[in-house]
mmCIF file of the N, C-alpha and C atoms, coordinates in Angstrom:
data_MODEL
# 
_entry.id   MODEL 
# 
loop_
_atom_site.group_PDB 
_atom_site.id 
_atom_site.type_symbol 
_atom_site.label_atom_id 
_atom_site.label_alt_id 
_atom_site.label_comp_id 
_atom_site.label_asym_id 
_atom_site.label_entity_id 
_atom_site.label_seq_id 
_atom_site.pdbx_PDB_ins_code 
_atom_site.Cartn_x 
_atom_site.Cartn_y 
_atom_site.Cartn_z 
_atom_site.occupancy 
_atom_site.B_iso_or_equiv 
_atom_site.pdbx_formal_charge 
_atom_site.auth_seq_id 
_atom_site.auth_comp_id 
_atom_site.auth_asym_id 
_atom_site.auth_atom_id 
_atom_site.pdbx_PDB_model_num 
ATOM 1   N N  . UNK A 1 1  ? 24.570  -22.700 14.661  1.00 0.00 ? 1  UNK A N  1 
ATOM 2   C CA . UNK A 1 1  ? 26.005  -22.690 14.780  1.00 0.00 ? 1  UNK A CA 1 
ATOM 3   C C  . UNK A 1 1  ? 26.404  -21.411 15.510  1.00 0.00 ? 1  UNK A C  1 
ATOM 4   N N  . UNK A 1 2  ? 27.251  -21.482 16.380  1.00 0.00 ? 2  UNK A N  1 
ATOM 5   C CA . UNK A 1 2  ? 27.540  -20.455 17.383  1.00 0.00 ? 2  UNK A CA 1 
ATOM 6   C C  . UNK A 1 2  ? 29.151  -19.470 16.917  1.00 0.00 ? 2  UNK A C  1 
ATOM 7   N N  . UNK A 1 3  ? 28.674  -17.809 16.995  1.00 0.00 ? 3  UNK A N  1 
ATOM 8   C CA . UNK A 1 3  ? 29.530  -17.421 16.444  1.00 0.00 ? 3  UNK A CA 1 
ATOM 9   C C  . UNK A 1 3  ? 30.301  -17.063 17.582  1.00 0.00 ? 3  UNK A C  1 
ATOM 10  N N  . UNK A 1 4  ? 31.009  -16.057 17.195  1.00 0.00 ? 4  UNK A N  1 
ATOM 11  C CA . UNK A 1 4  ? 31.870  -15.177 18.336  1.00 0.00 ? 4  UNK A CA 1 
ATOM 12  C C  . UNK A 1 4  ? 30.987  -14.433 19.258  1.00 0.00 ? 4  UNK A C  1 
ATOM 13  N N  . UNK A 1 5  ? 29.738  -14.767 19.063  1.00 0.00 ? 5  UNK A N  1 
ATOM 14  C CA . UNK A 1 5  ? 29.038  -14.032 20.518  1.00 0.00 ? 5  UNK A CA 1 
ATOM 15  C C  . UNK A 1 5  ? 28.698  -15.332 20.936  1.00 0.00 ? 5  UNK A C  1 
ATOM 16  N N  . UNK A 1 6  ? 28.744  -16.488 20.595  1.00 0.00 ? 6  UNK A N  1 
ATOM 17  C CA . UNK A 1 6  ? 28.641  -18.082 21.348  1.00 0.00 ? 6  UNK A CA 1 
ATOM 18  C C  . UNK A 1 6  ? 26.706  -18.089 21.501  1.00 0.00 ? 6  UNK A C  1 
ATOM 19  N N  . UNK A 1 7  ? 26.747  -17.514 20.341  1.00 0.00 ? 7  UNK A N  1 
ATOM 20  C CA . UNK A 1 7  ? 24.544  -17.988 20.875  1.00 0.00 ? 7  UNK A CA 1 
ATOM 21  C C  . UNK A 1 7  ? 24.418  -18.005 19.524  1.00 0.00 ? 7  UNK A C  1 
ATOM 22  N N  . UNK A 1 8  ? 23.421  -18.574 19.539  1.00 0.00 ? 8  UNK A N  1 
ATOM 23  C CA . UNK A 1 8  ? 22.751  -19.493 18.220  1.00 0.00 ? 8  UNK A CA 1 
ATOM 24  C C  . UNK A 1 8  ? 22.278  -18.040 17.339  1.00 0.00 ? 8  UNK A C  1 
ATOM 25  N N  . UNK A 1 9  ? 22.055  -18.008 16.178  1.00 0.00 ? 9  UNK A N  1 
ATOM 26  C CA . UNK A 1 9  ? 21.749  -16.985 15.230  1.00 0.00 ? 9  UNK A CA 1 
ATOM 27  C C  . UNK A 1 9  ? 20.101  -16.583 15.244  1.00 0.00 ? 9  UNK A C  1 
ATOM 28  N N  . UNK A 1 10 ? 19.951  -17.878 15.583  1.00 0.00 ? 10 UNK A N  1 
ATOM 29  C CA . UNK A 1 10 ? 18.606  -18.158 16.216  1.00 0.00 ? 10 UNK A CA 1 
ATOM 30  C C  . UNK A 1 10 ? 17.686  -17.184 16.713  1.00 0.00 ? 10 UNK A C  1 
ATOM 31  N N  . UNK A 1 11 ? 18.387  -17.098 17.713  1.00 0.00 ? 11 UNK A N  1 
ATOM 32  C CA . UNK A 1 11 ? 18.116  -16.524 19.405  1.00 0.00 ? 11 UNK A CA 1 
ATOM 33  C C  . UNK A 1 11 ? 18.074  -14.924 18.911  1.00 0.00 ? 11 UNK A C  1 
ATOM 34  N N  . UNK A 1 12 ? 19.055  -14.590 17.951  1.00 0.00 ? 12 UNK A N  1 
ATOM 35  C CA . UNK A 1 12 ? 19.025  -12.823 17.526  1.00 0.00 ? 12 UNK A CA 1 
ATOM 36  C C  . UNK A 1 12 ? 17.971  -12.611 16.768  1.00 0.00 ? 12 UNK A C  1 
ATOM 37  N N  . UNK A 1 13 ? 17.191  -13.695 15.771  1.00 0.00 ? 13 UNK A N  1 
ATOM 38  C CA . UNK A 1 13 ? 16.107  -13.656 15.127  1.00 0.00 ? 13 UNK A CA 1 
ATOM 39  C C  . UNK A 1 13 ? 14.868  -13.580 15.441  1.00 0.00 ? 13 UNK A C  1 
ATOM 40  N N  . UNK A 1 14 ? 14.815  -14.310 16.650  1.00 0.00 ? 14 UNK A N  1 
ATOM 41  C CA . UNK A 1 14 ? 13.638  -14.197 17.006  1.00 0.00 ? 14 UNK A CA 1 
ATOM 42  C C  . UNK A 1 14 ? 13.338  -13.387 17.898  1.00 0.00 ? 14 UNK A C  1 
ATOM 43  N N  . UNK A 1 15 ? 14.530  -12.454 18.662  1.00 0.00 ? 15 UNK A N  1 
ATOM 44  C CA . UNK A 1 15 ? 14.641  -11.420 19.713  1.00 0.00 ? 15 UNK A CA 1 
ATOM 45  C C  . UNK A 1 15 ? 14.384  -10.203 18.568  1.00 0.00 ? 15 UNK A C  1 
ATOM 46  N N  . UNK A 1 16 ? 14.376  -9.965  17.559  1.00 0.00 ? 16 UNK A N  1 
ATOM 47  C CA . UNK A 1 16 ? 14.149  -9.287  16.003  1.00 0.00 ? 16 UNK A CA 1 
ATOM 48  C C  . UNK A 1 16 ? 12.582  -9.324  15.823  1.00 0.00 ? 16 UNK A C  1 
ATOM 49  N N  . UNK A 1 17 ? 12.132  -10.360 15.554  1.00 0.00 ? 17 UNK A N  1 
ATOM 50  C CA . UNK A 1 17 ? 10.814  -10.857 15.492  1.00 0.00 ? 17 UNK A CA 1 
ATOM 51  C C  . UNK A 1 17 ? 9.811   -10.166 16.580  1.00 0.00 ? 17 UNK A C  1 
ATOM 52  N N  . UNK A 1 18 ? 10.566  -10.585 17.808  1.00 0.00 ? 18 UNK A N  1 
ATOM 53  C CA . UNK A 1 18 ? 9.978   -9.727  18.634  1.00 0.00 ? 18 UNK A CA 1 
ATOM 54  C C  . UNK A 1 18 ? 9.713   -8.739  19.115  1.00 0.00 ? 18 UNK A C  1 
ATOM 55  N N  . UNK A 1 19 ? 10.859  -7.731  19.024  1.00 0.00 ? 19 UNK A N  1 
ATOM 56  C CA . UNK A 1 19 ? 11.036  -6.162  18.738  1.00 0.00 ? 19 UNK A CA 1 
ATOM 57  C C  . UNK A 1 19 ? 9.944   -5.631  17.973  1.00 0.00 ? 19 UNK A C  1 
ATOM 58  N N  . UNK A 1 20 ? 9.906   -5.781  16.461  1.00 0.00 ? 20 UNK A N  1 
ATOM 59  C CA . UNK A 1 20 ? 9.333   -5.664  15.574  1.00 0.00 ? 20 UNK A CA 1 
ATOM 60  C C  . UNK A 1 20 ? 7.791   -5.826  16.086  1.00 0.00 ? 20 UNK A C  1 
ATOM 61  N N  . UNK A 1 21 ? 7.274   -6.788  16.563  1.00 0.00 ? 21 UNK A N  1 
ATOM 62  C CA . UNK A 1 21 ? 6.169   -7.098  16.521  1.00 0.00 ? 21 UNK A CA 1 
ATOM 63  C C  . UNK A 1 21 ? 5.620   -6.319  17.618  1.00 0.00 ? 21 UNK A C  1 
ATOM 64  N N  . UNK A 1 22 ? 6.378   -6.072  18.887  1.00 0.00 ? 22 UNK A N  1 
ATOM 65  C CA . UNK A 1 22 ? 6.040   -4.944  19.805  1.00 0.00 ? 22 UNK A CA 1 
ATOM 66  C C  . UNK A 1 22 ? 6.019   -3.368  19.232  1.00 0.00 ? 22 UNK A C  1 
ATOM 67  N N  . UNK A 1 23 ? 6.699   -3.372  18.396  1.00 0.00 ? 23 UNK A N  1 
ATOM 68  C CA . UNK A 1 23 ? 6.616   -1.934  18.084  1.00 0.00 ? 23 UNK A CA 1 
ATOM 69  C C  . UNK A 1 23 ? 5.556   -1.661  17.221  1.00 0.00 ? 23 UNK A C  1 
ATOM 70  N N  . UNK A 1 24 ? 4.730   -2.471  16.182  1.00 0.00 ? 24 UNK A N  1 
ATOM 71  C CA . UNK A 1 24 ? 3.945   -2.533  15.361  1.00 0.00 ? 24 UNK A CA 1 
ATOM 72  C C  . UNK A 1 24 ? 2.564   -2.476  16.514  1.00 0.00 ? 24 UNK A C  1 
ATOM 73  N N  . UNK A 1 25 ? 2.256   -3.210  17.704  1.00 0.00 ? 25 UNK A N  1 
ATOM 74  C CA . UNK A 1 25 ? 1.434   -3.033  18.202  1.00 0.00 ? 25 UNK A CA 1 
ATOM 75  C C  . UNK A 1 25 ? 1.289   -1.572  19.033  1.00 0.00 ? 25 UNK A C  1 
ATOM 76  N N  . UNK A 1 26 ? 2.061   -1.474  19.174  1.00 0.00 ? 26 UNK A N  1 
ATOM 77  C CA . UNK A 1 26 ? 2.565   0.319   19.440  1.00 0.00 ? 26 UNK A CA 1 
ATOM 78  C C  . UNK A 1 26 ? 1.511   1.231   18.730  1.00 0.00 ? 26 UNK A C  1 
ATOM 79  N N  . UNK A 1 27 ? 2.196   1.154   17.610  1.00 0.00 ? 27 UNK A N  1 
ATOM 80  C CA . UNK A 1 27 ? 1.737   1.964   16.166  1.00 0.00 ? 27 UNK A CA 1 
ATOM 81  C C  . UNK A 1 27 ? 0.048   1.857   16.249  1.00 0.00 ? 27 UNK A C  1 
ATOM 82  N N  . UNK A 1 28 ? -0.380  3.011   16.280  1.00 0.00 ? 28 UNK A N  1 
ATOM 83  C CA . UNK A 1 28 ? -1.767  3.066   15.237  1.00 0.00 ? 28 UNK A CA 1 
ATOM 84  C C  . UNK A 1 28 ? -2.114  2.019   14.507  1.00 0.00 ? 28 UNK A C  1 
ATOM 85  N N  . UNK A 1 29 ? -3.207  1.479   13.722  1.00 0.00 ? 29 UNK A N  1 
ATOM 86  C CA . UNK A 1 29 ? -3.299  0.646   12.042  1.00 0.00 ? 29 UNK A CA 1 
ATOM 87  C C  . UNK A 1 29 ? -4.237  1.645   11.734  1.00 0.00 ? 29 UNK A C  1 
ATOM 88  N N  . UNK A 1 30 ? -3.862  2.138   10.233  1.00 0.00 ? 30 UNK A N  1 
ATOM 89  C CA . UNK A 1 30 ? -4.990  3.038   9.332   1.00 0.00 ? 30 UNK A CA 1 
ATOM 90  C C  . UNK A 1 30 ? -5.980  2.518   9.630   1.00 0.00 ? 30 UNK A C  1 
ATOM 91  N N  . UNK A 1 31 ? -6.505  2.092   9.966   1.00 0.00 ? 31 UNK A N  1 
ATOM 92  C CA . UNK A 1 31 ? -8.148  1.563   10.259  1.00 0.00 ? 31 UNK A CA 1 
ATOM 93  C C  . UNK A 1 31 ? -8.674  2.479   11.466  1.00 0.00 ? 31 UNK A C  1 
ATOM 94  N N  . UNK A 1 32 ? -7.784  2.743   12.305  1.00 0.00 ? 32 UNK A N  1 
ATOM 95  C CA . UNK A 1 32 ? -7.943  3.423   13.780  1.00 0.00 ? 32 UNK A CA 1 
ATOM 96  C C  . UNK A 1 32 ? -7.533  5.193   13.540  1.00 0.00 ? 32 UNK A C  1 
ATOM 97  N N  . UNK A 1 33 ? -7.626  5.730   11.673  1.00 0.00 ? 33 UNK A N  1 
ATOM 98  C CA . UNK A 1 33 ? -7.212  7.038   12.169  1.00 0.00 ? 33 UNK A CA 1 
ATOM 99  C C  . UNK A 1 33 ? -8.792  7.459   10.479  1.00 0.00 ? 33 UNK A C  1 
ATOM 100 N N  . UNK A 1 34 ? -8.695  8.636   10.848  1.00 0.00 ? 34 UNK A N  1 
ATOM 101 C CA . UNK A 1 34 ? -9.728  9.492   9.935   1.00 0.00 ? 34 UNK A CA 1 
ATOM 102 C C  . UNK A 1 34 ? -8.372  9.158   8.608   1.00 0.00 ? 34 UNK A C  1 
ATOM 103 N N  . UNK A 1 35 ? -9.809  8.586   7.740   1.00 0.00 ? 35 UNK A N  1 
ATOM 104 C CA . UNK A 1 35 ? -8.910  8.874   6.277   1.00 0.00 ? 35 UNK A CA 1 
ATOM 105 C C  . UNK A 1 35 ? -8.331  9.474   5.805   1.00 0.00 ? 35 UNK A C  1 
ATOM 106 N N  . UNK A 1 36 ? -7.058  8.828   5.097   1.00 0.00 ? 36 UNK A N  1 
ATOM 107 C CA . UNK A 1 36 ? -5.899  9.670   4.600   1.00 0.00 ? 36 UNK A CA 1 
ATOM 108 C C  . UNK A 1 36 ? -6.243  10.270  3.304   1.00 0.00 ? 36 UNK A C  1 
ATOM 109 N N  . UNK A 1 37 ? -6.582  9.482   2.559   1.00 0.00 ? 37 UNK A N  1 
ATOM 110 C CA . UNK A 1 37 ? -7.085  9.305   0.844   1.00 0.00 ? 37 UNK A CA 1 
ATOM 111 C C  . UNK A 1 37 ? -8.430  9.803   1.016   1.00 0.00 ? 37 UNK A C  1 
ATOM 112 N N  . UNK A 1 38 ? -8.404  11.473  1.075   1.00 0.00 ? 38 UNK A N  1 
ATOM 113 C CA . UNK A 1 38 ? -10.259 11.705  0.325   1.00 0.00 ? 38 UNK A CA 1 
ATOM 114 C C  . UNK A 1 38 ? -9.820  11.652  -1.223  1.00 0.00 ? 38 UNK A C  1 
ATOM 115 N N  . UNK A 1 39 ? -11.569 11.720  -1.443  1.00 0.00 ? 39 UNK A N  1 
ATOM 116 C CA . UNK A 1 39 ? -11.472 11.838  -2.402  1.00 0.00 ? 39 UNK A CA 1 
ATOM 117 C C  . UNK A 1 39 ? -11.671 12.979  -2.993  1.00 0.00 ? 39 UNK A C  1 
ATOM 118 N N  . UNK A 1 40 ? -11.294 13.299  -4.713  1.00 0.00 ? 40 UNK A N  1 
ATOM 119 C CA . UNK A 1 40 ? -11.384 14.955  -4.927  1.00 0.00 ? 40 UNK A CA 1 
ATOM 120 C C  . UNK A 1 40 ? -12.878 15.688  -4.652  1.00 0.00 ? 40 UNK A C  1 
ATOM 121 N N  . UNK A 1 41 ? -12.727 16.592  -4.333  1.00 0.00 ? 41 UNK A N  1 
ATOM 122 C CA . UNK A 1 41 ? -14.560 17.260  -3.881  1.00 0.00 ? 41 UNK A CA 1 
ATOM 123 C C  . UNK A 1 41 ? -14.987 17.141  -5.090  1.00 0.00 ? 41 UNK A C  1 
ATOM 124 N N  . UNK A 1 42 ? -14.587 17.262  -6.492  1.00 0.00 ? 42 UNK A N  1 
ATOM 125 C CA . UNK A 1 42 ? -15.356 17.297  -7.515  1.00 0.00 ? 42 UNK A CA 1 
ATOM 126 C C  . UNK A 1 42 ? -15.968 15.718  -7.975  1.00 0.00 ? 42 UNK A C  1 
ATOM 127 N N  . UNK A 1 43 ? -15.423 14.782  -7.000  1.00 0.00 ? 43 UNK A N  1 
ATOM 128 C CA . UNK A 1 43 ? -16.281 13.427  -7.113  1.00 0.00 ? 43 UNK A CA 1 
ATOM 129 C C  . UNK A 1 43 ? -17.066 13.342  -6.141  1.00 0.00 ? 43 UNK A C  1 
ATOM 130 N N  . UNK A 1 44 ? -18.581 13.228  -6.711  1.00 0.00 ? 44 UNK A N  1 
ATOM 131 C CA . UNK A 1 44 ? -19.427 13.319  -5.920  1.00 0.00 ? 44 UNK A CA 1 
ATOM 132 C C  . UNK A 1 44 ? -19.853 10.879  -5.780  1.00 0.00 ? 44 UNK A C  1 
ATOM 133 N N  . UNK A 1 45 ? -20.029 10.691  -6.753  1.00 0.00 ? 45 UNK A N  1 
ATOM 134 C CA . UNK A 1 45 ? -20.469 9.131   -6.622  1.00 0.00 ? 45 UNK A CA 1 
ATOM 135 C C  . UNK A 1 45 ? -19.570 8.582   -7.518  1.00 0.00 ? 45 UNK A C  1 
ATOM 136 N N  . UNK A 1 46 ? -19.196 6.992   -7.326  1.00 0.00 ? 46 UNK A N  1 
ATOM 137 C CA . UNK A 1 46 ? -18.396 6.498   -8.027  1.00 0.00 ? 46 UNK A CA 1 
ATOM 138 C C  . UNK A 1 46 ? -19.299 5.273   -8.361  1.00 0.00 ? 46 UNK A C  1 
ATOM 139 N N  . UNK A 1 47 ? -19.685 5.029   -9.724  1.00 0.00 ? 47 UNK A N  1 
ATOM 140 C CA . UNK A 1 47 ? -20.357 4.165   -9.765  1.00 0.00 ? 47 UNK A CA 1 
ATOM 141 C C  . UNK A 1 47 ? -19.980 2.778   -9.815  1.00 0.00 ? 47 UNK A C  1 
ATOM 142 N N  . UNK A 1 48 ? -20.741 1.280   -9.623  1.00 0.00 ? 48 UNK A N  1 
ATOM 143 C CA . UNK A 1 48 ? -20.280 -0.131  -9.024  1.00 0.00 ? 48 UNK A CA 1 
ATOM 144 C C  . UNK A 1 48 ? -20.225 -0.308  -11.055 1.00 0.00 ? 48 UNK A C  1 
ATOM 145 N N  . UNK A 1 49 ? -18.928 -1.030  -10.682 1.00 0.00 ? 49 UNK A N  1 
ATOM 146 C CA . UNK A 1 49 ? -18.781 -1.819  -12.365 1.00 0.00 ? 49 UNK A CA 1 
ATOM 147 C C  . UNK A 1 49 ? -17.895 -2.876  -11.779 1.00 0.00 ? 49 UNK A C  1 
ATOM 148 N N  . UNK A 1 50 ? -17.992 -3.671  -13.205 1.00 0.00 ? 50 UNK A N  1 
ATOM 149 C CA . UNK A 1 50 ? -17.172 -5.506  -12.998 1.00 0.00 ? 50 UNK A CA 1 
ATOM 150 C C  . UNK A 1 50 ? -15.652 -4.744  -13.369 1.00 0.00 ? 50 UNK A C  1 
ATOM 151 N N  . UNK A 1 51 ? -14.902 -5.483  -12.878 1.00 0.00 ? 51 UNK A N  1 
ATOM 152 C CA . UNK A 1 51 ? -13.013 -5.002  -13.028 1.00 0.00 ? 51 UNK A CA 1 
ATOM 153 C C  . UNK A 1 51 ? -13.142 -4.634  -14.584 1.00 0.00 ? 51 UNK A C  1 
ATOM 154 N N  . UNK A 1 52 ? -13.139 -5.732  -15.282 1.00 0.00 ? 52 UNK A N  1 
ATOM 155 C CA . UNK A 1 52 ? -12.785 -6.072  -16.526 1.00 0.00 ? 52 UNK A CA 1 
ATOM 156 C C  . UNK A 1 52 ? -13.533 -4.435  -17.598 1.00 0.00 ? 52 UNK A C  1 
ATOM 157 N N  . UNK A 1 53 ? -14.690 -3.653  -16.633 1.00 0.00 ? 53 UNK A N  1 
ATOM 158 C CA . UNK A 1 53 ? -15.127 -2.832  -17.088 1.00 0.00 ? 53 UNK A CA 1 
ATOM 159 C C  . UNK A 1 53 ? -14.500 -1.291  -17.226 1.00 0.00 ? 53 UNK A C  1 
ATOM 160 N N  . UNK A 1 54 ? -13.566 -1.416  -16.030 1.00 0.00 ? 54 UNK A N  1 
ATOM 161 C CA . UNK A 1 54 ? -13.028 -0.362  -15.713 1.00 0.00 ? 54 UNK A CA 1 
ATOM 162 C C  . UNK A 1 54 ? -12.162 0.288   -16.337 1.00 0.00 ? 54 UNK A C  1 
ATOM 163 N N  . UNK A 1 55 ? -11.466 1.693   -16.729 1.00 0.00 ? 55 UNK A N  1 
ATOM 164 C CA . UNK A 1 55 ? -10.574 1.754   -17.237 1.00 0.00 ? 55 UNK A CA 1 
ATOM 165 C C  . UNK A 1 55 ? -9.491  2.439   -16.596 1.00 0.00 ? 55 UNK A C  1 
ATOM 166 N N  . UNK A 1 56 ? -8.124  1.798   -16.227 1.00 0.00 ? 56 UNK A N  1 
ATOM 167 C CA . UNK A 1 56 ? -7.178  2.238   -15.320 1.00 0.00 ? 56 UNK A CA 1 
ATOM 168 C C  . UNK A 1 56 ? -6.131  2.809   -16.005 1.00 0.00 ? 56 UNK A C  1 
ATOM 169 N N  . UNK A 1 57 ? -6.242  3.602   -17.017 1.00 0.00 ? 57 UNK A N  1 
ATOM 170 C CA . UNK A 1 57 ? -5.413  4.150   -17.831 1.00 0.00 ? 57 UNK A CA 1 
ATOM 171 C C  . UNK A 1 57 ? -5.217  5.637   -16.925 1.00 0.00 ? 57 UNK A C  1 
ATOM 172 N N  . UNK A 1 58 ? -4.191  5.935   -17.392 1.00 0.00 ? 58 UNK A N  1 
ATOM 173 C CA . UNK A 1 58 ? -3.854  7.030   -16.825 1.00 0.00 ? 58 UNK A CA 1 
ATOM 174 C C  . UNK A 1 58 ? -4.027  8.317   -17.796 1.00 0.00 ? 58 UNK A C  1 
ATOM 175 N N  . UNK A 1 59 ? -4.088  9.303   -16.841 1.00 0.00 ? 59 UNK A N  1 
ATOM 176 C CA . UNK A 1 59 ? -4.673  10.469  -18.501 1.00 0.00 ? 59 UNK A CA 1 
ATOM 177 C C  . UNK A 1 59 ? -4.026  10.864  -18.965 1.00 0.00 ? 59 UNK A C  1 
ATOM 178 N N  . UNK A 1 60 ? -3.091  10.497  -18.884 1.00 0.00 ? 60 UNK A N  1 
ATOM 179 C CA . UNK A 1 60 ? -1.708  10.836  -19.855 1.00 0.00 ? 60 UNK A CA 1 
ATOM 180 C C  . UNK A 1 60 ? -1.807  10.209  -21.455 1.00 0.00 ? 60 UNK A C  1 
ATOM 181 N N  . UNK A 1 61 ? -1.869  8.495   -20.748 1.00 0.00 ? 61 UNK A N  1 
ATOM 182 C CA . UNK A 1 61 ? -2.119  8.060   -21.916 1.00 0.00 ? 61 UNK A CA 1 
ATOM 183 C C  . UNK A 1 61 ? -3.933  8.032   -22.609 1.00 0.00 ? 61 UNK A C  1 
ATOM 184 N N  . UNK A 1 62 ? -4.799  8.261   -21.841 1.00 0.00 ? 62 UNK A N  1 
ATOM 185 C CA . UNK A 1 62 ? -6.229  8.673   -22.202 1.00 0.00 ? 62 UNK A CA 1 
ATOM 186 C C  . UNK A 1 62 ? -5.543  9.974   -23.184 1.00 0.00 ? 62 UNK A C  1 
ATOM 187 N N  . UNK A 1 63 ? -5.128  10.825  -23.070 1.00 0.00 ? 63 UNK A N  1 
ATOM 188 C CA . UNK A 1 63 ? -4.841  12.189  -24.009 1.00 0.00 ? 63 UNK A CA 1 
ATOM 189 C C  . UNK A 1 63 ? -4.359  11.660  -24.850 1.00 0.00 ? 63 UNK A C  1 
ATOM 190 N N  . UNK A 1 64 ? -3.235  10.897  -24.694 1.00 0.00 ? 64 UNK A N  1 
ATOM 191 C CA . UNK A 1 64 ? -2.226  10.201  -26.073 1.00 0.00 ? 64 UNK A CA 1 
ATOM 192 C C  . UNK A 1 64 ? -3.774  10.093  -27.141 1.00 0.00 ? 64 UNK A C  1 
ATOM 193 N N  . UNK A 1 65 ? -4.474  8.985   -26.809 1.00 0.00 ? 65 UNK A N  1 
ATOM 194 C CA . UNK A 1 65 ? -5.242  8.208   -26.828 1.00 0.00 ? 65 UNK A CA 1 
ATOM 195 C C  . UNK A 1 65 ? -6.140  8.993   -27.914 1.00 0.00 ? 65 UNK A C  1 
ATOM 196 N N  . UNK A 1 66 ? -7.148  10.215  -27.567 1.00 0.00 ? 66 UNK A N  1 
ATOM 197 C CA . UNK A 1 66 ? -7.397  11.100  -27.846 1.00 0.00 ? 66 UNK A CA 1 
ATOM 198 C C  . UNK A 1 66 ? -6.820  11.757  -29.070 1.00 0.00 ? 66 UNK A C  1 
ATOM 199 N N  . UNK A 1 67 ? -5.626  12.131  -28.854 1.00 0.00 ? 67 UNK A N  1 
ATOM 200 C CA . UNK A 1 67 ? -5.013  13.154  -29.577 1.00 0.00 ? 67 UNK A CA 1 
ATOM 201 C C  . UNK A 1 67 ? -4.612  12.075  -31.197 1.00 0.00 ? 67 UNK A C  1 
ATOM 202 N N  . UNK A 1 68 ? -4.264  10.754  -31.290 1.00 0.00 ? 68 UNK A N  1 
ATOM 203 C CA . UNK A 1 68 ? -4.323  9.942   -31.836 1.00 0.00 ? 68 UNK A CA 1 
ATOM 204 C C  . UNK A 1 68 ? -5.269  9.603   -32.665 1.00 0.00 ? 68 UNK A C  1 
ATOM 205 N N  . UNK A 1 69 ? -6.378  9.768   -31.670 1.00 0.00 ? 69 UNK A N  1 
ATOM 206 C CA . UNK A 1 69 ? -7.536  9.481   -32.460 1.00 0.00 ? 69 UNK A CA 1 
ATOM 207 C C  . UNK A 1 69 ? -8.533  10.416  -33.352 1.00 0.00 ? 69 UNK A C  1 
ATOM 208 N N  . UNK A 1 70 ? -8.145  11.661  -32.793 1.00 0.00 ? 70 UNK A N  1 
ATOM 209 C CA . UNK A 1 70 ? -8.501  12.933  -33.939 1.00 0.00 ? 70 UNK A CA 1 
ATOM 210 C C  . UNK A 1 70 ? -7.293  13.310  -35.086 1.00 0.00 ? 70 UNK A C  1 
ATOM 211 N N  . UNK A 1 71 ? -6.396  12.781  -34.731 1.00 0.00 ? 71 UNK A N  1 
ATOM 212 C CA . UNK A 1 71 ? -5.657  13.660  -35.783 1.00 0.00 ? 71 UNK A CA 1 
ATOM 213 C C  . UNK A 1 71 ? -5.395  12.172  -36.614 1.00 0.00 ? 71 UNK A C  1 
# 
């Protein structure tokens, strides 16, 4: 449906689409730069475990955790 600029809404979307997608090829992709994320020097190996093994707690609550469990 054609507004007061008389062109389809269309036509601005996909001229959007396209912008976008030129400028992204522009850009670098993290794959093409030296890692952002080291890791801390005091990790030397991270060993292979199943998900379900892992623990993603944060040490905040690991201390809670702790402090809970001694006192």
């Amino acid at each position: 449906m054609a507004g007061l600029s008389e062109s389809c809404s269309h036509v601005g979307a996909v001229l959007f689409a396209i912008e976008a997608g030129v400028k992204m090829r522009e850009t670098a992709s993290c794959t093409t730069e030296k890692c952002k994320w080291l890791m801390p020097s005091h990790v030397k190996k991270i060993p292979a475990a199943p998900v379900a093994m892992i623990d993603f707690s944060s040490a905040k609550s690991k201390k809670q955790k702790l402090d809970d469990a001694i006192a």
